[in-house]
N, C-alpha and C positions, 0 to 999 in steps of 0.2 A: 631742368627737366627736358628731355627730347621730345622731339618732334611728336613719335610713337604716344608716350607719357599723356602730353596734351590733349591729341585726339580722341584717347579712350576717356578720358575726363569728359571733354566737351559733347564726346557721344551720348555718352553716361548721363549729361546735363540735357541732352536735346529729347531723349527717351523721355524722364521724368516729365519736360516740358509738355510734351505731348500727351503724357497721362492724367496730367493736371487741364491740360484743355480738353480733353474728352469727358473728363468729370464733369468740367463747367459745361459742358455742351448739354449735359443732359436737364432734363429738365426736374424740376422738384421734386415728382413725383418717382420719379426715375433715382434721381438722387436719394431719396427714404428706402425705397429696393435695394439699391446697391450698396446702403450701409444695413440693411439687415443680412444680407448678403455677407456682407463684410463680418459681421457681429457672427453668424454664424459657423462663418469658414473658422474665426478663432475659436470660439468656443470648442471647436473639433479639435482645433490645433492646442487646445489648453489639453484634453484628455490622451493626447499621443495619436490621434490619430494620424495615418498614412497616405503616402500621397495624395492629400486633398486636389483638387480640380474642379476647376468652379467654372463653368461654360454657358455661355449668353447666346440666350437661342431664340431673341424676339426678334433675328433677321428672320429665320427658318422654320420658325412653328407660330402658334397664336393664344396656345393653352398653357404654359407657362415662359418666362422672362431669364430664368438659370435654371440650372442645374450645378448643384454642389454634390462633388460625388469622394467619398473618401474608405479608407479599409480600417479595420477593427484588428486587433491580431486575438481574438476570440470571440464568442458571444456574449461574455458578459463586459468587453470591452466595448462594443459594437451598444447593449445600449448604455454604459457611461456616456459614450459620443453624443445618444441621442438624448439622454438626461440634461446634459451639458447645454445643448444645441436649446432644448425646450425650455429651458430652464433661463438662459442668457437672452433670449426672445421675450421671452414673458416680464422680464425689465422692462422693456421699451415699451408694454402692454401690445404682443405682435403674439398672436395665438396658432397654434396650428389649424386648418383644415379640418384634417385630417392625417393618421396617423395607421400604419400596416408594416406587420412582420417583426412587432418590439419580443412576442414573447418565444418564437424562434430563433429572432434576435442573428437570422442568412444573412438579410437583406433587410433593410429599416427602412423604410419612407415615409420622409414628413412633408405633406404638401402646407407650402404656406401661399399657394393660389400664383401671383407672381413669379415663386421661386421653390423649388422641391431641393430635399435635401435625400441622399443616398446616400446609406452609411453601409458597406459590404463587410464581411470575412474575405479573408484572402480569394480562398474558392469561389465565392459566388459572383463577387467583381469579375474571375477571369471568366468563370462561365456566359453570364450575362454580355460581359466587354461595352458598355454603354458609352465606352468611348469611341467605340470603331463605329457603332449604330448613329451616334450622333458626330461623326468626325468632323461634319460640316460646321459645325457650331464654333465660334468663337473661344477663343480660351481666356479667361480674363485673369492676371493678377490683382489679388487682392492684401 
């Protein structure tokens, strides 16, 4: 194996290492967030949906902890997502808030207090752009 070969290997290992200690860093509470967080972003990803984006914004705001922001490719894809999202939550007994925009089905919001989840149509993602409004936010892989 070359030199090259090795580095992107050990990079590769040093990354994960560091995702695994930022996990650990967080605390329990934090940790329950960030697997419903987790739970949810799949559940979107189980129904097709499109570039999911999941942004940790307890440096920069105080009224919620992420944002999960993802595209539908119609409205009645937009709320399978949200079907999906409510439905894979409600397993772990984790309820929504509250919930707006299912039977327009533009724009979907499910606040789950800690973490809000956005589910757009193509169109209202770009109109809105809630990723240029919150650029400052963290992007987290999940």
């Amino acid at each position: 194996m070359s030199k090259v070969g090795i580095s992107k290997v050990a990079k590769q290992e040093m990354e994960k290492d560091e995702t695994r200690s930022e996990a650990t860093a967080l605390s329990a509470e934090d940790q329950l967030v960030f697997e419903q967080v987790s739970i949810a972003a799949r559940a979107a990803d189980e129904k097709k949906a499109q570039e999911i984006l999941v942004l940790r914004l307890s440096a920069i705001t105080e009224f919620t902890d992420y944002f999960i922001i993802c595209t539908g490719n119609s409205a009645r894809q937009t709320q399978a997502i949200a079907d999906a999202v409510i439905e894979e939550l409600k397993k772990i007994k984790t309820r929504p808030l509250h919930t707006e925009g299912y039977n327009n089905a533009e724009w979907i919001l499910i606040d789950y207090g800690s973490f809000v989840v956005h589910i757009f149509t193509e169109e209202s993602r770009s109109f809105y752009d809630l990723e240029r409004l919150w650029r400052d936010a963290e992007k987290v892989e999940v």
